[in-house]
N, C-alpha and C positions, 0 to 999 in steps of 0.2 A: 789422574795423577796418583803415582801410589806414593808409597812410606819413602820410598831413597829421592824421588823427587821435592818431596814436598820438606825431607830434610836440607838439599838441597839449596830452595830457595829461601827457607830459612835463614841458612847462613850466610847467605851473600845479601840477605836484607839486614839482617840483624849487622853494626859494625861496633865490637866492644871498644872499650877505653886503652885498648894496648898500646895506640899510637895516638896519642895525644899532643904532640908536639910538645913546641921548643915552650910555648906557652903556656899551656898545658902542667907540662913539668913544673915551671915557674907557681904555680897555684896551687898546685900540690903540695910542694915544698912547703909555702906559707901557710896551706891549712895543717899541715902537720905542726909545723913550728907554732902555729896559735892553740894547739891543741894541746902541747906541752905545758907553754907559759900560761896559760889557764887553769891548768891541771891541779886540784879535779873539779873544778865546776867546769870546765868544759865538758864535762861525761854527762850532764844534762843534756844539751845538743848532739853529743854522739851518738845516746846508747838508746837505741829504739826498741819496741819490742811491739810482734804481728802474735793473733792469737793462732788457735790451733788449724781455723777453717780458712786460716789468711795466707796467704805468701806477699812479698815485697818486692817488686823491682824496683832498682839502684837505679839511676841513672849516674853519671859520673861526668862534669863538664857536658852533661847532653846528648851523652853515648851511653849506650848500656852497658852495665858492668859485666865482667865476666865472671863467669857462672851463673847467670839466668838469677832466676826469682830464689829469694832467702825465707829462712822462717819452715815452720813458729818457732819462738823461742827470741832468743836478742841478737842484734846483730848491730854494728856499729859505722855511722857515719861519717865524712869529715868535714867541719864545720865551715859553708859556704864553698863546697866544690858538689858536694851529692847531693842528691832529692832523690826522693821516692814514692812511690805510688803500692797504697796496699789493695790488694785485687781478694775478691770473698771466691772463693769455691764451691760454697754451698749450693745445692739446688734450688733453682728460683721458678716459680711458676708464674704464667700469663694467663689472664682471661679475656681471650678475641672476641673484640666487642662484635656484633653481627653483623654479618657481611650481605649486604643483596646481591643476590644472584641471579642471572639467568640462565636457566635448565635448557636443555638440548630440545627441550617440546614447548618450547616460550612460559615457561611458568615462571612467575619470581618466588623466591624463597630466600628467608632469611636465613644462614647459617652460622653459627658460634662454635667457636672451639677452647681449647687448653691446651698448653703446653708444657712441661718439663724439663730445661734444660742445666747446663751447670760451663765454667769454664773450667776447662781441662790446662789451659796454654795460659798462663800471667801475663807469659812477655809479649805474648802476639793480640792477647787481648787488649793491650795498653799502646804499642804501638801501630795498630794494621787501626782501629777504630777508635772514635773520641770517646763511645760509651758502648760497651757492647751490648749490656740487658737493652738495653732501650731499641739501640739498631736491630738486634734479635726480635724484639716486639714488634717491632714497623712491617718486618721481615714476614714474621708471621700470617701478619692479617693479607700483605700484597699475595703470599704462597698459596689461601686458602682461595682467594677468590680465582687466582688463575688455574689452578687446578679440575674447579668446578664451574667454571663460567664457559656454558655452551658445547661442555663437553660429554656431560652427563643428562641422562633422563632423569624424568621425578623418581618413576618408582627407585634407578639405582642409587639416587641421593639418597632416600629412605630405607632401602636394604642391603644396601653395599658399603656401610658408617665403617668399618673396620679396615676394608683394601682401601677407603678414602683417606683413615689416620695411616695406617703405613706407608701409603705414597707420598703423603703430606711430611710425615718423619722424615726421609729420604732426603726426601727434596731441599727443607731444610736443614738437617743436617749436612748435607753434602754445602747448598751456599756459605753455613757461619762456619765449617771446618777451619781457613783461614784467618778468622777472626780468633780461634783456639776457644771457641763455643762447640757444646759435645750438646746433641737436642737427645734428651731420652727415650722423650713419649709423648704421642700426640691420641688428643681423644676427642669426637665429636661430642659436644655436648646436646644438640638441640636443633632439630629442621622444622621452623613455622614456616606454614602455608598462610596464605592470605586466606581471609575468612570465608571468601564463598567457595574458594576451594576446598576447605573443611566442611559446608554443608554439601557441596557437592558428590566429593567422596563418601561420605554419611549417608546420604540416598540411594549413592548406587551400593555400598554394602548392605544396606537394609534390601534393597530389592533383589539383591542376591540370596541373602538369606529366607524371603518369601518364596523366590522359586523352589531353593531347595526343599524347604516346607512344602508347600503344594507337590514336588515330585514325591515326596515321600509321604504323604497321605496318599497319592494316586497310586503309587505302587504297595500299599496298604491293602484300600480298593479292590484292586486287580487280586493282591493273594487271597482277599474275605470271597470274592465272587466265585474265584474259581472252589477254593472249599463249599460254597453251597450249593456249586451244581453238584460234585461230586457225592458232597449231602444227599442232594435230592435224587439224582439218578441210583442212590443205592436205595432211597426207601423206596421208589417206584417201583424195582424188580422185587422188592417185600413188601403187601399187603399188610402182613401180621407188624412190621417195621414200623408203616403208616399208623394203623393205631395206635402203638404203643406209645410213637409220640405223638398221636392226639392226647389220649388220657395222660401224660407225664403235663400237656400244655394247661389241659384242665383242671390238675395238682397246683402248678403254681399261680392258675388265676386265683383258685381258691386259695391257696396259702396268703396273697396278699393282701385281697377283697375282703378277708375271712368271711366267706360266705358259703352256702350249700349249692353246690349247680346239678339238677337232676336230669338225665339226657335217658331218652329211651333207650333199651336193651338189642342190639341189634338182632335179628331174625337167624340169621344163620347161626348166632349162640345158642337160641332157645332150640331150635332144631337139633343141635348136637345133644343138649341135654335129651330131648327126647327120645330121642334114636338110643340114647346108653339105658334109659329105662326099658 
């Protein structure tokens, strides 16, 4: 329904005080005339006044007055034909008490939310509903569970919290429109799992995280192995290599041990000395 319809039925719901009849008339007339002979304590009874976040609808004989909601500021009654009703604007917040749910993979969960809303519409607030914050809240908590009830998995209840609140917006929004309820914003607050679902998920993140541990010391492993073959096959093809790091190994036993370690003189040394003399 857009904007020209929904003015529309407005106005064929809404019927002002224009035609009041013959009786009508007649009680008009007398609260004006009481309103005179009174005058001015009658202006006690006439003269109302809504604050800045209020508006007023009239009613008149039972009918709505014409031109909609009044205010702020004073506006005046006449004594024993009008009443009125003052409607707040402000933004009023809900807290949805938790809703059980059942998830699409049979889990239950409890889910809570918040909401935002405000009235936009006085007259349709007062006449379409007896109390509109209230039916808004009732409204609410029925939206939340129908939304999520066996429609959704666990994980998307858990990572999907944001296209959860704007479908939830919508949806509400779009029901209280009529009521002249405007919903701002809607925000999940809170998915508890039952508790052995929370040791359960516990376990299996812990054993996730052991695997990846263990893969990554194995491939640690694997890169240290291959460096020592490549170690080893290069001191293989050099002798002079292999000792050098024998005596560097016999340097740091000694550095640690502090101790002396004496190892015989290999033979092919002595022999080069000899040969240079």
């Amino acid at each position: 329904m857009n904007a020209r319809d929904n003015l529309f039925v407005y106005e064929n719901e809404i019927q002002p005080d224009g035609d009041i009849g013959c009786c009508g008339c007649i009680l008009l007339g007398m609260s004006i005339l009481m309103l005179i002979l009174f005058f001015p304590f009658s202006l006690i009874c006439a003269i109302k006044i809504v604050q800045e976040y209020e508006r007023a609808v009239i009613f008149r004989l039972g009918r709505v007055k014409q031109g909609g909601a009044v205010g702020p500021g004073i506006f005046f009654l006449l004594p024993c034909v009008d009443t009125f009703k003052s409607v707040d604007l402000r933004t009023f917040s809900y807290d949805i008490p938790p809703q059980e749910i059942l998830t699409k993979d049979s889990v239950t969960v409890a889910v809570d939310a918040v909401f935002y809303a405000r009235i936009f519409d006085p007259t349709m607030s007062v006449i379409k509903v007896s109390d509109a914050q209230s039916s808004t809240k009732l409204l609410a908590a029925t939206t939340l569970r129908n939304i999520l009830l066996g429609t959704k998995a666990l994980t998307e209840v858990l990572s999907d919290r944001e296209h959860i609140s704007n479908t939830m917006e919508e949806t509400l929004d779009a029901a209280t429109h009529p009521w002249g309820v405007k919903v701002e914003r809607v925000e999940i607050k809170d998915v508890r799992l039952p508790v052995q679902m929370q040791r359960a998920m516990a376990a299996e993140a812990e054993s996730a995280r052991e695997a990846r541990a263990k893969v990554i010391a194995a491939e640690g492993e694997m890169k240290a192995s291959r460096a020592l073959k490549e170690a080893a096959d290069i001191i293989s093809e050099s002798p002079s290599a292999l000792q050098l790091r024998y005596l560097q190994t016999l340097n740091t036993i000694a550095a640690e041990k502090n101790s002396t370690i004496i190892f015989p003189v290999p033979v092919d040394i002595i022999t080069a000395f000899a040969k240079k003399k």
